[in-house]
C-alpha positions as CSV (number, residue, x, y, z in Angstrom):
1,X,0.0,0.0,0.0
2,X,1.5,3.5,-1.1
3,X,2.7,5.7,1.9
4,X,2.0,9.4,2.7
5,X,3.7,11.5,3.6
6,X,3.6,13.0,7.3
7,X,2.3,16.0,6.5
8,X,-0.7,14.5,4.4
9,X,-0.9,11.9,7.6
10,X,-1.2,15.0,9.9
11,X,-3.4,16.8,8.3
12,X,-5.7,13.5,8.2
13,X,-5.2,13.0,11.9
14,X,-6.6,16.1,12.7
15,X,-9.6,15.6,11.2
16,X,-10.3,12.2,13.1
17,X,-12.5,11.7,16.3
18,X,-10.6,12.4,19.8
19,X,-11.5,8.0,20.1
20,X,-9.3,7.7,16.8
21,X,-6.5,9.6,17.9
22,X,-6.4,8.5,21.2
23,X,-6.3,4.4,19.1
24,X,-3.2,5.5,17.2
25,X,-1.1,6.4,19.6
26,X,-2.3,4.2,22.6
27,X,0.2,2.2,24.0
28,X,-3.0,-0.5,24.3
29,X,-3.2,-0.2,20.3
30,X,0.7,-1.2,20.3
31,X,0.9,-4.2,22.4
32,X,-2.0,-5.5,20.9
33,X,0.0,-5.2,17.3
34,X,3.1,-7.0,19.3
35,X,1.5,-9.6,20.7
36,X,-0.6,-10.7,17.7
37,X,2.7,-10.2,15.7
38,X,4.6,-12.7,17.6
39,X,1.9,-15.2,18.8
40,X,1.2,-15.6,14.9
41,X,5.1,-15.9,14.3
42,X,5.1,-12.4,12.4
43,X,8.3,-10.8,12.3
44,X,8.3,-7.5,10.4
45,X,5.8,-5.9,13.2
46,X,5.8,-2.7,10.8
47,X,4.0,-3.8,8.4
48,X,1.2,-4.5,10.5
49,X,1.3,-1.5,12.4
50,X,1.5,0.2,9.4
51,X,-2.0,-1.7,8.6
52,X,-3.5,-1.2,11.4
53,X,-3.2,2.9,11.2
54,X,-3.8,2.8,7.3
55,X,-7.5,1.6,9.0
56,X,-7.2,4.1,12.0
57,X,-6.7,6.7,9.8
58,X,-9.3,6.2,7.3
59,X,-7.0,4.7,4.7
60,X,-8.1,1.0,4.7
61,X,-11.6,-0.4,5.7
62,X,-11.3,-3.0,8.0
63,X,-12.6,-5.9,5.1
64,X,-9.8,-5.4,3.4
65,X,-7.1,-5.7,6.1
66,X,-6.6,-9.5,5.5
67,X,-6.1,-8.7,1.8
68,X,-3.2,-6.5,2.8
69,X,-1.6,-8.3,5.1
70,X,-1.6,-11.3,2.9
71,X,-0.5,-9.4,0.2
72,X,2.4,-7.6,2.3
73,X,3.5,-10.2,4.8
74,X,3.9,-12.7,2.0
75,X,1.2,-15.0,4.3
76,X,-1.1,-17.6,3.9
77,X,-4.5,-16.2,3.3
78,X,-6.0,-18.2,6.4
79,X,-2.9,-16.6,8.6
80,X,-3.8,-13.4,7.1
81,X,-7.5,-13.6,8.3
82,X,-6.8,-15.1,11.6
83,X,-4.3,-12.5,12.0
84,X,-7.0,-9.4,11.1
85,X,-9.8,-11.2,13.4
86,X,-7.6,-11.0,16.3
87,X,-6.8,-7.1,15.3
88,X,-10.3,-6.3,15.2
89,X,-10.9,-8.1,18.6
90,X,-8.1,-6.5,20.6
91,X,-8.2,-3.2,18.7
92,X,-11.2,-2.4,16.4
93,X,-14.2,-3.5,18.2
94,X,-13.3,-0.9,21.0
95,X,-13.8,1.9,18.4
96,X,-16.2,0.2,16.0
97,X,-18.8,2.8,16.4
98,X,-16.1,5.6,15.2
99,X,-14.8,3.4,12.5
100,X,-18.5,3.3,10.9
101,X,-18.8,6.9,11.0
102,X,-15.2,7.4,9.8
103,X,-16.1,4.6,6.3
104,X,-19.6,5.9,6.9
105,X,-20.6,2.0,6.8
106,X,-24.1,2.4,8.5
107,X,-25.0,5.5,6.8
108,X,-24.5,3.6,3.6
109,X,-26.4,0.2,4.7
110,X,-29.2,2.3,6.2
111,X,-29.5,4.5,2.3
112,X,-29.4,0.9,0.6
113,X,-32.3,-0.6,2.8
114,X,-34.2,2.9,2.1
115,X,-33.5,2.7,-1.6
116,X,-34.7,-1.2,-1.1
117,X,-37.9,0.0,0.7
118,X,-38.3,2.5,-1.9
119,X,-38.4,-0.1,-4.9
120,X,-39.9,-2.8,-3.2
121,X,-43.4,-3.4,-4.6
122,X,-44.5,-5.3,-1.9
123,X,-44.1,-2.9,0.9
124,X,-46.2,-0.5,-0.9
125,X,-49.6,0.0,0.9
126,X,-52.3,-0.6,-1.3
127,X,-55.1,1.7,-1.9
């Protein structure tokens, strides 16, 4: 995945919820990327740190975090995915809420199921 450049990365980071920034640079947020690094025999921890704040920051939705790390680590794609589930549970779920508003995920599902309603012939009243 292409890098930015700190600036770019700052100016992002301001723009993020105080629960975001807090996530990036919590010590929490860094053990959790060491110790599912080494308990999955990972060694370049970097990579998946980098991950991880590509998703904090906006960068990478969190469905396509096992794609990356396959792709990156040079992993198995079961690895990868175990590897992401165990991310999300120690890191993401604590901030899913801000994550959805960040990829505006529920704003999207919710204008699908109105657009669904909309066109659906069956929920129509009849007169």
């Amino acid at each position: 995945m292409e890098k930015l450049s700190q600036d770019k990365l700052w100016a992002i980071y301001e723009t993020l919820s105080e629960p975001l920034k807090d996530a990036i640079f919590s010590v929490d947020t860094a053990e959790a990327i060491s110790s599912v690094s080494k308990l999955n025999d990972i060694e370049n921890i970097s990579i998946v740190a980098d991950a991880v704040s590509n998703v904090l920051f906006g960068l990478l939705p969190l469905e396509l975090l096992p794609d990356i790390l396959e792709e990156e680590l040079k992993i198995d794609k079961n690895l990868a995915k175990k590897i992401s589930l165990e991310l999300e549970h120690f890191i993401f779920n604590a901030i899913k809420s801000e994550l959805d508003k960040l990829y505006n995920t529920k704003t999207k599902q919710e204008e699908v199921k109105q657009e669904i309603k909309k066109n659906d012939s069956y929920r129509e009243p009849l007169a």
